[in-house]
C-alpha positions in Angstrom: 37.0 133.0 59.6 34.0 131.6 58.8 36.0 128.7 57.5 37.5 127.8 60.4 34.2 128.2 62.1 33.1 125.3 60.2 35.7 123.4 60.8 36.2 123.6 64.9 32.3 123.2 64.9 32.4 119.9 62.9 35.8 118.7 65.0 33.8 119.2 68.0 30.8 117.3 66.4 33.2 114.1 65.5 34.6 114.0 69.0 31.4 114.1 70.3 30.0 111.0 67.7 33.8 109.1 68.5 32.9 109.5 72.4 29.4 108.5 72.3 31.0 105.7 70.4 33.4 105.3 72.6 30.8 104.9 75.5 28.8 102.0 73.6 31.3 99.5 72.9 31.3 96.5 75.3 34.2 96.1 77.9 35.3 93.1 79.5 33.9 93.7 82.7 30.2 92.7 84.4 28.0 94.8 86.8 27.1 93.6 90.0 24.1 95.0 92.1 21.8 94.0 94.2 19.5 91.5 93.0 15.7 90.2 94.5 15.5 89.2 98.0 12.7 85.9 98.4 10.8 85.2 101.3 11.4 81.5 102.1 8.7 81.2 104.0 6.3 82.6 101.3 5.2 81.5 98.0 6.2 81.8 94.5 3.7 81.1 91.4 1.3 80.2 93.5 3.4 77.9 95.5 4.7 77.9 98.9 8.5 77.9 98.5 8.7 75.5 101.1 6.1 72.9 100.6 5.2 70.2 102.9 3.0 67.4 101.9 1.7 64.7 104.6 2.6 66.9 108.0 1.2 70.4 109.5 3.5 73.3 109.0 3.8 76.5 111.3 3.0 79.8 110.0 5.4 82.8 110.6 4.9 86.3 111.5 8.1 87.6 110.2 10.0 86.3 106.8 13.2 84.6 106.5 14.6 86.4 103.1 17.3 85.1 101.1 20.2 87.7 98.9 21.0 87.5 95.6 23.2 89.5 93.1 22.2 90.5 89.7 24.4 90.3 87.2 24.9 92.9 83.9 27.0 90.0 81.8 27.4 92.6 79.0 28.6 96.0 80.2 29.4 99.2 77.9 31.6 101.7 79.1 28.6 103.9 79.9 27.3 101.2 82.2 30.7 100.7 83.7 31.2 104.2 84.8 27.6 104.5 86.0 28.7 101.3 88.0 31.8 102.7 89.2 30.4 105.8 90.8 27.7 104.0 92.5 27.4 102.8 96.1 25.4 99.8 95.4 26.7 98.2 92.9 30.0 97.0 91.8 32.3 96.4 88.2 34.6 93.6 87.9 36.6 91.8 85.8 34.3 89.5 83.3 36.2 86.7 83.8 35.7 86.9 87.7 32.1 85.9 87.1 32.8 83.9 83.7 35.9 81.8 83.6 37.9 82.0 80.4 36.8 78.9 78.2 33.5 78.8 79.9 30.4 80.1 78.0 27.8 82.3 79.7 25.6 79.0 79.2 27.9 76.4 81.1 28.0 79.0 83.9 24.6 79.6 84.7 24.0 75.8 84.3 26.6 75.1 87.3 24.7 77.8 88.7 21.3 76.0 88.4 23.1 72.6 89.7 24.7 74.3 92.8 21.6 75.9 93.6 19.8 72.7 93.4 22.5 70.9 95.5 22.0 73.8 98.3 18.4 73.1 98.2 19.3 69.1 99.0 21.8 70.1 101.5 19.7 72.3 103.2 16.9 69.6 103.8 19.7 67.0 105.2 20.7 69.9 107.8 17.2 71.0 108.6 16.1 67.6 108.8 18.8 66.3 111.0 18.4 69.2 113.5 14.6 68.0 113.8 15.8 64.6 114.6 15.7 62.8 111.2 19.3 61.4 110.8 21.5 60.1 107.8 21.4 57.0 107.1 24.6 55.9 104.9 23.5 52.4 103.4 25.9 49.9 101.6 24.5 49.3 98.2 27.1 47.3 97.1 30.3 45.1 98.3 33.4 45.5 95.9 34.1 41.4 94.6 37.5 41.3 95.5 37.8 44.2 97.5 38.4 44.9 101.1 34.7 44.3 102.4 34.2 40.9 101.2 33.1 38.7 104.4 33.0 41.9 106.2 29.7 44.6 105.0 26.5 43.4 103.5 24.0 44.9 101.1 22.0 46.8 102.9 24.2 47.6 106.2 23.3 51.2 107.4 27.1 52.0 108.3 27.0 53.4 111.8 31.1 54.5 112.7 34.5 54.2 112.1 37.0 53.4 114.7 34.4 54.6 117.4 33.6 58.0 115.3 30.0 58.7 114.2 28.9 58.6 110.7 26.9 61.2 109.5 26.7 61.8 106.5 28.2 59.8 103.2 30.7 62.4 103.0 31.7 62.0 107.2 32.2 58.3 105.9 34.8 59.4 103.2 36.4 61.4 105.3 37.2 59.2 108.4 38.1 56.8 106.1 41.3 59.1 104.2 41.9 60.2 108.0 43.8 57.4 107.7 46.9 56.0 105.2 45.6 53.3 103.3 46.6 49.5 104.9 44.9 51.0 108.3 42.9 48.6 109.8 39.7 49.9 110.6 37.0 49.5 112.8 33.7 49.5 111.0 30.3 49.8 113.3 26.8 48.8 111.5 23.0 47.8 112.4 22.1 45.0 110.1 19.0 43.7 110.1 18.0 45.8 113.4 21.3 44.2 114.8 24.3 46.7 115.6 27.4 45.1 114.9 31.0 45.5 113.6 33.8 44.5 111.6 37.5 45.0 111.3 37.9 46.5 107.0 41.3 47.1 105.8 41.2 50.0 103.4 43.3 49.6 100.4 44.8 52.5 97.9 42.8 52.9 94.6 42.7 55.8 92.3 45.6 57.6 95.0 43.2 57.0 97.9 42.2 54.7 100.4 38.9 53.2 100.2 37.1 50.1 101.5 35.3 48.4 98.6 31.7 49.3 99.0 29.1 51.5 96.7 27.4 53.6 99.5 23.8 55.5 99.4 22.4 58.3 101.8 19.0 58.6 102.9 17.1 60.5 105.4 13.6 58.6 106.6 11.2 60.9 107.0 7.0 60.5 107.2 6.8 63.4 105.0 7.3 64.9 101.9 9.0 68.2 101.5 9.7 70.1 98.3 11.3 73.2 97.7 9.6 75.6 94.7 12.1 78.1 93.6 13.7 78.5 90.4 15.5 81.6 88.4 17.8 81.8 90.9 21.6 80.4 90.9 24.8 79.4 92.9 25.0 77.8 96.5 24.5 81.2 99.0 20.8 80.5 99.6 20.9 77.1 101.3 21.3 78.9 105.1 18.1 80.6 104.5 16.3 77.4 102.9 17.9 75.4 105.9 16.4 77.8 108.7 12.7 78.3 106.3 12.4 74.4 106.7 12.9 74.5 110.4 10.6 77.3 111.1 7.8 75.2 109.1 8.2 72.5 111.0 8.8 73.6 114.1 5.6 75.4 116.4 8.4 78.2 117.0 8.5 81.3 114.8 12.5 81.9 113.9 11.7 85.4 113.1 10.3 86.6 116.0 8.1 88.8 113.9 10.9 90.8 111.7 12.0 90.5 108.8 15.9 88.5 108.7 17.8 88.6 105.9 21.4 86.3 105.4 23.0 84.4 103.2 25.7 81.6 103.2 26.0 78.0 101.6 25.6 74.8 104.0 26.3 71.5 104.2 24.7 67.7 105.0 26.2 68.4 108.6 25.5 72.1 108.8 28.4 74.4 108.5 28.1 77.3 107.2 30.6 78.4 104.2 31.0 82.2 102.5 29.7 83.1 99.6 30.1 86.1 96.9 28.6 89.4 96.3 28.2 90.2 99.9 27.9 93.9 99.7 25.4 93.8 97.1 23.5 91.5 99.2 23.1 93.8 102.6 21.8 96.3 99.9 19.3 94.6 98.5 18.2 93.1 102.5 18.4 96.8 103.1 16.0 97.7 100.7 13.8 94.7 101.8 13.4 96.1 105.2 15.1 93.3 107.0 16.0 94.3 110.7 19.0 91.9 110.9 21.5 89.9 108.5 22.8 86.9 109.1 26.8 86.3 107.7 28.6 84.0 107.0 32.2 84.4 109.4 34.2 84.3 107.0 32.3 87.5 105.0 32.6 89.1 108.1 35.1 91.6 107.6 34.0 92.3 103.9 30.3 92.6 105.1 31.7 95.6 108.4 33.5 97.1 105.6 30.3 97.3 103.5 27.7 97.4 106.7 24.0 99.3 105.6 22.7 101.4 108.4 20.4 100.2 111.0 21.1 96.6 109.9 23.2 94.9 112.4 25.7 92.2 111.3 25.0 88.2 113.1 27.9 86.3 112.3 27.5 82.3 111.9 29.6 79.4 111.4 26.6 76.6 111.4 23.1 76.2 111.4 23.5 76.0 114.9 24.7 79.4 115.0 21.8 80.8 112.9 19.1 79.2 115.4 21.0 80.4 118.6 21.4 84.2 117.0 17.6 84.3 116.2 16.7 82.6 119.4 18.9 85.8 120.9 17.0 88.2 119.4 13.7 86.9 120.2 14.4 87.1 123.3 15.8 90.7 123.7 19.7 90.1 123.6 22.8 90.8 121.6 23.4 88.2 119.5 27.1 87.4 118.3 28.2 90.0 115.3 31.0 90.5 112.9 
């Protein structure tokens, strides 16, 4: 009897080591939660986030915050069932979050470079909407190519076929609107001088283009700089966008309170959806933001994930995002999801 004492006891004693061992070996899976919220209109290190060098800048009474998601890249099964039984945070696939073939490295570096590109993005948008527009330049003229006689070094490329262009990438794309062997109508300013001239694009690499190296700038009597680092991927550049405008403009965005949001934007403004949605609403939650803007298209993922008290602005542009806060400054219902 007391044998087999012994024995149950130290059966029971081995499953316990095999679970516990069991619960520390890694899965292929990552936690996601909510991650730190940033005040774009406040400072980091020392530094405004939004710095402006060689113009006055407004000061806010509220804060425009943008969302992030943390990440858990290496998840044990006692993690993943914490994870899985909690209302904040959320366990999926590793692979999701880290393509097969990619190291952690190379992802967080495409995250760096996105994040950087949202930051220039932003700034184009902001800037535009305060009346600073593209320019697209030619910087050079193909020999050979379809531009030849036609463009110049140094034309600031104005439309095509009577349609603005505003951006380097609106150029590209009025351009493949049409096969290649169209013959199109090319407006410019040269020299002060608006002109035009009739370019037929020609196919190269299976698209048609016209023959000319293009640049994009944005003349503006100021410097602007944005200081933020640690952070990765595309979602913040809404937040940055609308944080430029309210330091530039006398009007305070915020009203006072505290908005949260998130989405990625463009040179011309749109507003595109990003990933981790419900984790973000948490963590703006938690940051005592009073309203969060989404993008549409994370509408219905945000409703089914809505935080209480924190009402849902749906946006398509930056557009959008100024009208909804303008909305709530003054009293009304702004569009939701």
């Amino acid at each position: 009897m007391r044998r087999r004492g012994v024995t149950v006891l130290l059966g029971a004693l081995l499953t316990a080591l095999l679970s516990i061992g069991a619960l520390s070996m890694p899965i292929p899976y990552v936690v996601l939660g909510p991650g730190p919220t940033v005040n774009t209109l406040g400072t980091s290190n020392g530094k405004e986030i939004i710095e402006v060098t060689g113009r006055s800048t407004a000061t806010s009474a509220g804060q425009l915050r943008l969302t992030t998601v943390g990440v858990q890249p290496t998840v044990r099964l006692r993690s993943a069932l914490a994870g899985w039984f909690s209302s904040d945070e959320a366990v999926v696939p590793r692979e999701l979050v880290y393509p097969p073939g990619e190291s952690q490295q190379q992802v967080e570096q495409r995250n760096a470079e996105d994040f950087q590109n949202s930051q220039t993005s932003a700034e184009t948008a902001a800037l535009r909407k305060l009346g600073y527009p593209v320019e697209v330049l030619v910087k050079a003229v193909t020999p050979g190519g379809p531009s030849v006689n036609a463009l110049k070094p140094g034309d600031v490329l104005t439309s095509v076929d009577g349609q603005q262009v505003t951006s380097a990438a609106r150029l590209t794309g009025l351009i493949r609107a049409k096969p290649a062997g169209s013959a199109l109508r090319i407006g410019y300013t040269r020299d002060g001088q608006p002109g035009s001239a009739t370019v037929t694009s020609r196919e190269q690499d299976g698209r048609p283009r016209i023959g000319v190296e293009i640049d994009q700038q944005q003349p503006h009597p100021f410097e602007l700089k944005i200081n933020l680092g640690d952070i990765g991927g595309p979602s913040a550049g809404l937040m940055f966008a609308l944080g430029i405008i309210d330091k530039l403009e006398p009007a305070d965005l915020t009203g006072g309170k505290i908005i949260a949001g998130t989405g990625t934007i463009d040179d011309e403004g749109h507003v595109g959806p990003i990933g981790g949605i419900a984790q973000k609403l948490v963590g703006a939650k938690k940051a005592g933001a009073k309203a969060f803007l989404v993008p549409v298209d994370n509408c219905a993922e945000a409703v089914s994930n809505a935080q209480p008290n924190l009402p849902l602005l749906k946006v398509a542009s930056l557009d959008d995002a100024l009208k909804a806060l303008e909305t709530l400054r003054a009293g009304g219902q702004p569009a939701r999801c």
